[in-house]
C-alpha positions in Angstrom: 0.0 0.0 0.0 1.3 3.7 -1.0 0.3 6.4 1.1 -0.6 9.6 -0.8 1.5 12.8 -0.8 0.2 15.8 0.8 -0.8 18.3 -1.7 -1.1 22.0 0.1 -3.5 24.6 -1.8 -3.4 27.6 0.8 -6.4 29.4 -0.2 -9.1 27.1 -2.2 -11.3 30.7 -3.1 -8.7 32.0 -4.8 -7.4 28.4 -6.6 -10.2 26.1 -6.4 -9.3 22.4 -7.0 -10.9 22.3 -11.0 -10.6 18.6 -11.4 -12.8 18.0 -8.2 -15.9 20.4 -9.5 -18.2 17.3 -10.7 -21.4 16.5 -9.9 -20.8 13.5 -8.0 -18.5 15.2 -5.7 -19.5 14.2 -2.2 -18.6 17.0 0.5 -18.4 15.6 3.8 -17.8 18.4 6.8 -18.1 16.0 9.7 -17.5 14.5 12.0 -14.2 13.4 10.6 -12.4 11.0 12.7 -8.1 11.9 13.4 -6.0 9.0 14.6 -2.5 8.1 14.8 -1.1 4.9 13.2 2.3 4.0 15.3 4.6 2.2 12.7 2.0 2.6 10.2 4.6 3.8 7.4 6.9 0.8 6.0 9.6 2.8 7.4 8.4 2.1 11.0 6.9 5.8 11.5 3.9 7.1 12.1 1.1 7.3 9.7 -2.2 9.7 10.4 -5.5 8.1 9.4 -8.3 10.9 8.7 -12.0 8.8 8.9 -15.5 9.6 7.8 -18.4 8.1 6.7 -20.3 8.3 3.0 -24.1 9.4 2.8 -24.4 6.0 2.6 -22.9 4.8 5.3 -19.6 3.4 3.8 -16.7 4.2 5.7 -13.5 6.2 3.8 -10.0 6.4 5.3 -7.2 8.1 3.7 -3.6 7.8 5.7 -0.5 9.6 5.2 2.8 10.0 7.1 2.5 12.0 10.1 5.9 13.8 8.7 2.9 15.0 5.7 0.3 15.9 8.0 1.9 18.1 9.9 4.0 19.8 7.1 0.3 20.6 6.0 -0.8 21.7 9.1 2.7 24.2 9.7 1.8 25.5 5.9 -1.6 26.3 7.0 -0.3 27.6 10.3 1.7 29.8 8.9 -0.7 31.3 6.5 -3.8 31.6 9.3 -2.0 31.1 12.6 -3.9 29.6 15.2 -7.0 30.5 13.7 -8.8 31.1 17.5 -10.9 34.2 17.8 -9.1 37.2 19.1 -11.3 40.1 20.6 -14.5 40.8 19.9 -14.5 37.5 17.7 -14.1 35.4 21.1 
């Protein structure tokens, strides 16, 4: 089993993934389930699993190597920050 690369698009208004606007697309917002994999990569490291269920009740997992996820998540971070209200947004 591969496990997929990480692709990082910081700001999907602006540079909306084109080859993902079909008709059949399902959007699922939540809940969406997190979970570490120890020695889940061939390597011995940890994988991330990210879990949600279909409409229809099928089950869909996707896993990547924690070294991808949170390469993602320091991108993002660095873009937004911490993303927690600040102000009169609290």
């Amino acid at each position: 089993m591969s496990i997929p690369i990480v692709g990082i698009t910081l700001d999907l208004a602006a540079n909306p993934w084109t080859d993902l606007q079909r008709e059949d697309l399902i959007h699922i917002t939540e809940p969406l389930r997190v979970g570490a994999l120890p020695g889940g990569m061939a390597s011995g490291r940890a994988s991330v699993a990210i879990a949600a269920f279909l409409p229809d009740g099928r089950p869909v997992v996707i896993e990547t190597s924690l070294t991808a996820f949170l390469a993602a998540a320091r991108v993002l971070q660095a873009r937004y920050g911490d993303n927690e209200p600040r102000g009169r947004d609290a």
